[in-house]
VEXTI-185872 format. One record per residue (C-alpha): residue number from 1; x, y, z. Coordinates in nm, 3 decimals, padded with zeros to 5 digits. Layout:
BEGIN
[rec NUM [X Y Z]];
...
END
This chain:
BEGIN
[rec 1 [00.341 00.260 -01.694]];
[rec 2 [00.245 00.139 -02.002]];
[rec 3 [00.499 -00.094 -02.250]];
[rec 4 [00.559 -00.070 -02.597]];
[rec 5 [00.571 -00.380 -02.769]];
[rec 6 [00.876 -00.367 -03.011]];
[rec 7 [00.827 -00.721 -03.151]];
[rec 8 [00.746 -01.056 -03.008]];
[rec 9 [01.088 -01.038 -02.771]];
[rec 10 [01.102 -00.764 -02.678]];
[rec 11 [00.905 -00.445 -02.509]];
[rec 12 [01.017 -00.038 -02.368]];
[rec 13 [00.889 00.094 -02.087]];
[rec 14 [00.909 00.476 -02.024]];
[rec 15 [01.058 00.566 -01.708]];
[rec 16 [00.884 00.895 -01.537]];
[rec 17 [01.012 01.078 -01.221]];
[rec 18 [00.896 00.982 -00.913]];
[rec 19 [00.771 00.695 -01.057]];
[rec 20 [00.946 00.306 -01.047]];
[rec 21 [00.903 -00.026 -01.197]];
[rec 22 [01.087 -00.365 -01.125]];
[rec 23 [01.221 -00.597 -01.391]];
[rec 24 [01.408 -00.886 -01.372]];
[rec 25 [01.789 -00.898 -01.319]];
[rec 26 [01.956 -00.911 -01.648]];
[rec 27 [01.631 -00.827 -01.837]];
[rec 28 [01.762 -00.474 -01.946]];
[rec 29 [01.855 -00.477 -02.311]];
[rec 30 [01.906 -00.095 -02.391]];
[rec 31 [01.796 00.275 -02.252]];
[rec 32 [01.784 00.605 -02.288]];
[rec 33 [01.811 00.923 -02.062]];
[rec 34 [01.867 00.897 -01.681]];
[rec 35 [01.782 00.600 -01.538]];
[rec 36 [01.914 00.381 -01.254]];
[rec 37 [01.892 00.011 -01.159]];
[rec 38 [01.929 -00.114 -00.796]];
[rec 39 [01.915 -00.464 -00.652]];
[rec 40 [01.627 -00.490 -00.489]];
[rec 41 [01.610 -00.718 -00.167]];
[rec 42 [01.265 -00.689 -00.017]];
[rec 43 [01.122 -00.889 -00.333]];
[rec 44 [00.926 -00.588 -00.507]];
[rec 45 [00.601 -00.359 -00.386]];
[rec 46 [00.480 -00.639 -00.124]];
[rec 47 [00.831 -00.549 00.105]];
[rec 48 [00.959 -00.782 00.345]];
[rec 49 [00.686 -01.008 00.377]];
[rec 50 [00.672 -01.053 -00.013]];
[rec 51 [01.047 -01.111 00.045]];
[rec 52 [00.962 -01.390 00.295]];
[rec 53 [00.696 -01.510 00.083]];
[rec 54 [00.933 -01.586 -00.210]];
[rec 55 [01.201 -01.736 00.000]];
[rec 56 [00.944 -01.978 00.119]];
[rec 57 [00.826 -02.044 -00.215]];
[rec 58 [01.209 -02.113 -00.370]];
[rec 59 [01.150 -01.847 -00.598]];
[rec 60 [01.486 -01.670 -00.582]];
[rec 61 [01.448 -01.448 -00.903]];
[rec 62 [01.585 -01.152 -00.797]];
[rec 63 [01.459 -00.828 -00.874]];
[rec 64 [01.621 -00.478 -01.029]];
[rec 65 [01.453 -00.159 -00.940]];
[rec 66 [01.444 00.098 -01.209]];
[rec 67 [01.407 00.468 -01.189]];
[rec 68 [01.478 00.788 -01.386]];
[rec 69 [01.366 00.983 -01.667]];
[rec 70 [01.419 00.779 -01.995]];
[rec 71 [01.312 00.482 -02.180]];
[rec 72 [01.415 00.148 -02.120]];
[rec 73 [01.421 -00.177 -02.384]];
[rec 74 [01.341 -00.535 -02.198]];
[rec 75 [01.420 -00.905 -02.293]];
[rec 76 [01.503 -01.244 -02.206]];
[rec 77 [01.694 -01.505 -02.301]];
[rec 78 [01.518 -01.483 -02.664]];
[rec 79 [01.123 -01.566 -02.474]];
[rec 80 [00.785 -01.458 -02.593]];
[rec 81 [00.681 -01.174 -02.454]];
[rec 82 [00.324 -01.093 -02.338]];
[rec 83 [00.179 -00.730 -02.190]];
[rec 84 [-00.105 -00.762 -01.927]];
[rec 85 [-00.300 -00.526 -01.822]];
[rec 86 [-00.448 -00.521 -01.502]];
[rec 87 [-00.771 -00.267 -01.419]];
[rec 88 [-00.788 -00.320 -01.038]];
[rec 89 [-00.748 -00.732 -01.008]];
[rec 90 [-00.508 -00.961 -00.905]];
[rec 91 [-00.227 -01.176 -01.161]];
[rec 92 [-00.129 -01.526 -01.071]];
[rec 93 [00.210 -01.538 -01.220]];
[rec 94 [00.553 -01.783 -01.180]];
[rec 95 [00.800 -01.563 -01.050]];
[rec 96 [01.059 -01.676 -01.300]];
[rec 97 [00.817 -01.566 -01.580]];
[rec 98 [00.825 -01.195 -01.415]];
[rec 99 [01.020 -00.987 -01.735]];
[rec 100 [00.901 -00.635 -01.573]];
[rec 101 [00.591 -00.470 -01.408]];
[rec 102 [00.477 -00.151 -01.268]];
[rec 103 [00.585 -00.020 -00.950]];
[rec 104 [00.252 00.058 -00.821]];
[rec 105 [00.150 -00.274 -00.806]];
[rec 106 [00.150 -00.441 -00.482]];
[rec 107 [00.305 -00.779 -00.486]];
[rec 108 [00.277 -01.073 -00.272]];
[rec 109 [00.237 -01.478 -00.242]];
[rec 110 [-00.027 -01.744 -00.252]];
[rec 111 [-00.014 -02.054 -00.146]];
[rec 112 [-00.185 -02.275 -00.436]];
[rec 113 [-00.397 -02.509 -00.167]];
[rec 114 [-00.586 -02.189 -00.064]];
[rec 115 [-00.713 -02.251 -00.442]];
[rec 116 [-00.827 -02.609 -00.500]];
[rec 117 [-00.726 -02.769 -00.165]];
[rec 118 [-00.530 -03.027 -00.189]];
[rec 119 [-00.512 -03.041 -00.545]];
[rec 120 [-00.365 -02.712 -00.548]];
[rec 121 [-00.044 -02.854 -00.383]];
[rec 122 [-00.003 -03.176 -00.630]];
[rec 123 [-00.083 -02.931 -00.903]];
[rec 124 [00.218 -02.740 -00.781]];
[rec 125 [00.394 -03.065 -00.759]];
[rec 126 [00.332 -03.191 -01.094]];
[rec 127 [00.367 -02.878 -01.294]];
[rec 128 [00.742 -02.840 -01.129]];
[rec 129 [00.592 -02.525 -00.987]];
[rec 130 [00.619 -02.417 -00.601]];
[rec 131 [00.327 -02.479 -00.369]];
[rec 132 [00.333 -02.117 -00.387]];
[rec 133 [00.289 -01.849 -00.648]];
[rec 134 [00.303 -01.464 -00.689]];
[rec 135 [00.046 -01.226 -00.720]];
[rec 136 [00.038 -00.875 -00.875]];
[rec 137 [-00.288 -00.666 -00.804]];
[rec 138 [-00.364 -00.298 -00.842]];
[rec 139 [-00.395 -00.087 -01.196]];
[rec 140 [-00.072 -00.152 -01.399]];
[rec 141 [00.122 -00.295 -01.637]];
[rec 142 [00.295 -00.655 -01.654]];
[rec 143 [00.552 -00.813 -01.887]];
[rec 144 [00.552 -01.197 -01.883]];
[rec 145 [00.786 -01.399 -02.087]];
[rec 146 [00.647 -01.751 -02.241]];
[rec 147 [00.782 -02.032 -02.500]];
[rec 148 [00.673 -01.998 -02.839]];
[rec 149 [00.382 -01.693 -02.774]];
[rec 150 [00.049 -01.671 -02.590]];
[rec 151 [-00.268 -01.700 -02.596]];
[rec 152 [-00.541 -01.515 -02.390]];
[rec 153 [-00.886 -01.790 -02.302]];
[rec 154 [-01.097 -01.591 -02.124]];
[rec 155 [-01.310 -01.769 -01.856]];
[rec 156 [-01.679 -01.703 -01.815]];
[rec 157 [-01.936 -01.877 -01.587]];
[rec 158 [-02.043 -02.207 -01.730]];
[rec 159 [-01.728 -02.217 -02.004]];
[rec 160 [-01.463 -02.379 -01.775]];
[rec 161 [-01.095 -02.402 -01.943]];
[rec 162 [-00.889 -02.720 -01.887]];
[rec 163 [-00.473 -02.649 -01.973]];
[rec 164 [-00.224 -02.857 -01.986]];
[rec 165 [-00.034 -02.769 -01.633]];
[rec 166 [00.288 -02.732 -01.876]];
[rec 167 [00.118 -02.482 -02.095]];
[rec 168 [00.005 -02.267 -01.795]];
[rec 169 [00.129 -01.905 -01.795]];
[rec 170 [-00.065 -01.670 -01.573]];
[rec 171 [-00.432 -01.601 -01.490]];
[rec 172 [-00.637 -01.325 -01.355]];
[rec 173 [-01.010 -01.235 -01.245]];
[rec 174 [-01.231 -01.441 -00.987]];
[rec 175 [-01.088 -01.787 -01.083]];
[rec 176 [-01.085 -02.091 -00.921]];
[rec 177 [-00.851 -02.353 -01.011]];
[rec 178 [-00.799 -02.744 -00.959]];
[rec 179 [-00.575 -03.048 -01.117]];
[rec 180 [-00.830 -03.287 -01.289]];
[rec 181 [-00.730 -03.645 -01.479]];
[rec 182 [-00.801 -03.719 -01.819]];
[rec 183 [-00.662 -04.114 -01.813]];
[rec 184 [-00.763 -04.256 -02.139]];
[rec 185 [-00.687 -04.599 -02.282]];
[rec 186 [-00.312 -04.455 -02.400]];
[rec 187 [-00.224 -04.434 -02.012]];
[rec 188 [-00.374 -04.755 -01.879]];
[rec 189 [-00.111 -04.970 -02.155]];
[rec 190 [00.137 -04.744 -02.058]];
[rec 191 [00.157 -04.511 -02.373]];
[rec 192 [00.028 -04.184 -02.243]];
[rec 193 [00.047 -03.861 -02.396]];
[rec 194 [00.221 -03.679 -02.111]];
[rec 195 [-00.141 -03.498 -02.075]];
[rec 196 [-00.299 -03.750 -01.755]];
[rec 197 [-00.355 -03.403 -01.604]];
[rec 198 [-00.552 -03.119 -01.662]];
[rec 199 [-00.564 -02.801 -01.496]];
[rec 200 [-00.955 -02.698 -01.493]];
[rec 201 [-01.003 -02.355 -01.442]];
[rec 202 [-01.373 -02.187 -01.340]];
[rec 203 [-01.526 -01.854 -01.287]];
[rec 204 [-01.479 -01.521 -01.434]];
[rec 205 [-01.156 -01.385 -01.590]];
[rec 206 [-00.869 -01.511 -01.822]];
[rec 207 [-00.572 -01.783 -01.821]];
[rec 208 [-00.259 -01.718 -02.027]];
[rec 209 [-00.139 -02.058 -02.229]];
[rec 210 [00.180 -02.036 -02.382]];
[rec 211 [00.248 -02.299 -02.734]];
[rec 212 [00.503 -02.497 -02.577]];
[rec 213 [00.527 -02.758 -02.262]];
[rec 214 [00.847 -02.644 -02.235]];
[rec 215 [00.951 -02.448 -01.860]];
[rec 216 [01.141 -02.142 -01.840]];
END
């Protein structure tokens, strides 16, 4: 189900029959025609193990299911918004930066040391981010909220990214992902940047980096 971007804040998604999508609670700004919305408590498309998944990973944002025959307006708390499209491949995605997505795609959890080891956890530790993270896949739509806009870096064999773990929004495509240092003279006399880490991201696909080090 495909979203309409209104402006920078704010996107509609058309509702079809027989068709749902899940946004976040609170999200819903406006709508038109029939259309419902339902707690959801199994955590999305991935049922109870997603739910289980996102317990385990403290991610308690909870889900609305929507259904009906209408349109429906989406927003935030004033966030960037920023529609992803996804052709078959997986989205590495905060929970909390979940605005809506398409009901067809099948959600779940990662844990981040299946993706860089051990580095994967103290990147989850640093960033303020769980040790785990959700994951959309299938062919659908996603609406992810950001600070100050995004930018799409795509990622190509041989033209690594490196992103400030702050600035990270999402990625997708055959990536592989580990916490790197950068210490420069700054950090050894104790002025440092705030940027001693670097999140260094390989292999074929895209990252999402919003223009702010600010968290949701």
């Amino acid at each position: 189900m495909p979203f309409r971007e209104i402006n920078s804040k704010m996107v509609e998604a058309t509702v079809i029959p027989g068709q749902k999508m899940f946004s976040q609670r609170g999200a819903m700004l406006a709508y038109r025609g029939e259309v419902s919305f339902t707690p959801n408590i199994q955590g999305g498309q991935g049922g109870v193990m997603s739910m289980i998944g996102r317990r385990m990973a403290n991610e308690a944002t909870p889900l609305m299911t929507v259904e009906g025959n209408g349109t429906v307006m989406f927003g935030h708390g004033g966030h960037h918004i920023q529609v992803i499209n996804l052709a078959g491949d997986t989205l590495y995605v905060e929970a909390d930066r979940l605005l809506a997505f398409d009901g067809t795609l099948q959600q779940g959890t990662m844990f981040m040391g299946s993706q860089g080891g051990v580095m994967g956890m103290v990147r989850g530790q640093v960033t303020g981010q769980g040790l785990f993270t959700t994951t959309l896949k299938g062919h659908g739509a996603v609406a992810v909220m950001a600070h100050g806009g995004v930018i799409e870096l795509p990622i190509a064999p041989g033209r690594d990214v490196h992103v400030d773990p702050q600035a990270y929004v999402a990625h997708h495509g055959d990536v592989r992902n580990k916490l790197s240092t950068a210490l420069g003279w700054r950090d050894m006399v104790g002025r440092g940047s705030g940027e001693a880490f670097q999140l260094e991201l390989s292999g074929s696909g895209a990252v999402y980096v919003q223009a702010s080090e600010e968290k949701l």
